[in-house]
Backbone bond lengths (Angstrom), bond angles and torsions (degrees), N, CA, C in turn:
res aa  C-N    CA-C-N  psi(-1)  N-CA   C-N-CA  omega(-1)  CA-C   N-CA-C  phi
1 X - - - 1.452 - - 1.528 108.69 -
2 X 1.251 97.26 134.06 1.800 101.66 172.72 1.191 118.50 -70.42
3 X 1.386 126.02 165.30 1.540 131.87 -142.52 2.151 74.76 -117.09
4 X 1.833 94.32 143.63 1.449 96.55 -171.40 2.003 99.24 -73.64
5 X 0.822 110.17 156.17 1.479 128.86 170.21 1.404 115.85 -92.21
6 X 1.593 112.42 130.51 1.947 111.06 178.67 1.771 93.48 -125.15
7 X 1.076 99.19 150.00 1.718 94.50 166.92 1.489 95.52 -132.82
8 X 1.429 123.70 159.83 1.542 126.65 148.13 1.590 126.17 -35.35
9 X 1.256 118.11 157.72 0.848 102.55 -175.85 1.461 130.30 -79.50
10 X 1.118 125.69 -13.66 1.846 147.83 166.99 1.558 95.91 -55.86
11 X 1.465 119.78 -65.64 1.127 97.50 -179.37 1.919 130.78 -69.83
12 X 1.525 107.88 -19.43 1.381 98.56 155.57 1.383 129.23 -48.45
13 X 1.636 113.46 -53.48 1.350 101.70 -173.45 1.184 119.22 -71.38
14 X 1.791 117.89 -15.17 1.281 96.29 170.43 1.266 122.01 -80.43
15 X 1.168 136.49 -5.47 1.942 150.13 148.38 1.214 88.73 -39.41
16 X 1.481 118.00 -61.40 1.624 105.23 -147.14 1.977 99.60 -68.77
17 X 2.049 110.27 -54.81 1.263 99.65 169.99 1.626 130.57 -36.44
18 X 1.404 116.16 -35.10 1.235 117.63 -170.84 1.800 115.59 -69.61
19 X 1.546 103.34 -33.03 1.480 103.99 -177.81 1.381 100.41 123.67
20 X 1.208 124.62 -12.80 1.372 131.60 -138.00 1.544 113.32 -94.70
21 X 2.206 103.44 -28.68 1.273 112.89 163.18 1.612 112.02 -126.12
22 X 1.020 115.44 -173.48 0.884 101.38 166.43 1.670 95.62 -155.83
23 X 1.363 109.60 -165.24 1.869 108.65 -149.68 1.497 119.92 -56.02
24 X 1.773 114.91 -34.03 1.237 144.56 -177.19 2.032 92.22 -67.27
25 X 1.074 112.95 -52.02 1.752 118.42 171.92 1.198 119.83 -41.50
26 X 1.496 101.72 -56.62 1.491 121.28 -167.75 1.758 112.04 -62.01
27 X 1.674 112.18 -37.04 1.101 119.26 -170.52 1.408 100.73 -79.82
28 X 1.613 112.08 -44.08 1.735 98.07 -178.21 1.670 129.33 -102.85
29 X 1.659 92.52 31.88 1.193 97.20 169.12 1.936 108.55 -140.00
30 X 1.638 102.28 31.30 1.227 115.81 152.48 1.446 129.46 -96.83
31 X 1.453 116.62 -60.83 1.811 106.95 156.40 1.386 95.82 -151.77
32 X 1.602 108.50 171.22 1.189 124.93 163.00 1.686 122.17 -44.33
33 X 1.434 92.17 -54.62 2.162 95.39 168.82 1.229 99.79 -68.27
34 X 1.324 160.03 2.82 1.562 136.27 169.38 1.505 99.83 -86.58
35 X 1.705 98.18 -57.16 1.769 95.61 158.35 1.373 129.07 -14.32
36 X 1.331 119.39 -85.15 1.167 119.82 168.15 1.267 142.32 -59.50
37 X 1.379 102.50 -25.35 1.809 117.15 165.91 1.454 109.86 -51.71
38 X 1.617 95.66 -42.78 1.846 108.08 -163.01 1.729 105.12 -76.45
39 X 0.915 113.58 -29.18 1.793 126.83 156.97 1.219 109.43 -31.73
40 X 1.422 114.63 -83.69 1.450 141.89 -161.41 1.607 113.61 -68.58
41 X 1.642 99.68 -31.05 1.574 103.67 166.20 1.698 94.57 -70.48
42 X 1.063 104.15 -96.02 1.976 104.40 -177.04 1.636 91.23 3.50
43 X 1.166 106.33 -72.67 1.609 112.99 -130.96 2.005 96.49 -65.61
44 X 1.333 113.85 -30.42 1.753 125.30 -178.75 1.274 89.03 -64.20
45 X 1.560 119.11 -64.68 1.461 116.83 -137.46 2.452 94.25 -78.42
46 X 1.543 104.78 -9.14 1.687 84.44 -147.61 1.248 125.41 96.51
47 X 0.977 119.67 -9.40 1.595 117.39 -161.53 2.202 104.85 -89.77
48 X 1.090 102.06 152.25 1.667 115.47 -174.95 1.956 94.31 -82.84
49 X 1.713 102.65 135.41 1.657 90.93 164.21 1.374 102.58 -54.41
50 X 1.099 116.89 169.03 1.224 118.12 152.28 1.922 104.79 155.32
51 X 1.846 123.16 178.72 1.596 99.35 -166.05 1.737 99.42 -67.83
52 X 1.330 115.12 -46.53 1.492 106.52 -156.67 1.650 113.89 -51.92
53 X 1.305 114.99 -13.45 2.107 102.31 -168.70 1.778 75.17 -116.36
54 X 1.034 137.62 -9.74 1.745 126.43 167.42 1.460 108.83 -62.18
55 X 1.576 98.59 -30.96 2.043 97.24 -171.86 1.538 104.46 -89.27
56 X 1.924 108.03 -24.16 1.252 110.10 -170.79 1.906 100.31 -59.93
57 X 1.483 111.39 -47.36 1.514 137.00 -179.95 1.630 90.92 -35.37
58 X 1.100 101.91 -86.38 2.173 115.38 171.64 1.235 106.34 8.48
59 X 1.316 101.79 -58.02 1.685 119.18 -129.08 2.047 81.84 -109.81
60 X 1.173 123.21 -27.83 1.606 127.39 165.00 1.906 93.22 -57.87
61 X 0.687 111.44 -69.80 1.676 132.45 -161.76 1.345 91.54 -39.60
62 X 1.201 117.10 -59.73 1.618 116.69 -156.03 1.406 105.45 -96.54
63 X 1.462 129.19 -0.01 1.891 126.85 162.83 1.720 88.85 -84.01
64 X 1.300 123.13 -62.91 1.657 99.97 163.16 1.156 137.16 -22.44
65 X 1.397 115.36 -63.97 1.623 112.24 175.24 1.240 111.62 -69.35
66 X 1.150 126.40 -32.69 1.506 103.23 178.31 1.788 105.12 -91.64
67 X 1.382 134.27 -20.69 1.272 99.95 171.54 1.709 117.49 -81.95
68 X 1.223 107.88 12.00 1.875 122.04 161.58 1.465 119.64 -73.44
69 X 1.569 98.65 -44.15 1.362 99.75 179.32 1.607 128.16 -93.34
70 X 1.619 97.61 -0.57 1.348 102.88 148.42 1.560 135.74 -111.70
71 X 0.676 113.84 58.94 1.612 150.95 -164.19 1.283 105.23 -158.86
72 X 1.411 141.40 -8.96 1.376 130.88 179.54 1.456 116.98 72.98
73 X 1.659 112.75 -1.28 1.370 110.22 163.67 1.416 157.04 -70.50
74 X 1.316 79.43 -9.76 1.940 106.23 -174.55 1.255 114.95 -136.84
């Protein structure tokens, strides 16, 4: 079995601009903890893997970072 692949995130979106990934990509070819984060979200919220609750995940990720970075935490 092949060893999983992570890239930065610049080069994801350009996967994602290119066509090449799409949201379900993006999550499991950012890290192993998004991996599993993205599990445990599915698995709280009910939700099916799949791209549409992978972009919903995205879009979790980034009300985090920004309510981190307003708080002075991130």
């Amino acid at each position: 079995m092949s060893e999983q692949k992570y890239y930065p995130e610049d080069i994801l979106v350009e996967k994602m601009e290119n066509g090449e990934y799409d949201w379900l990509d993006y999550v499991n070819h950012h890290s192993s903890e998004w991996q599993d984060e993205y599990s445990r979200y599915c698995e709280e919220n009910c939700l099916k893997i799949g791209n549409e609750s992978a972009a919903e995940f995205v879009r979790h990720k980034d009300a985090e970072l920004e309510a981190a970075m307003e708080n002075g935490e991130a």
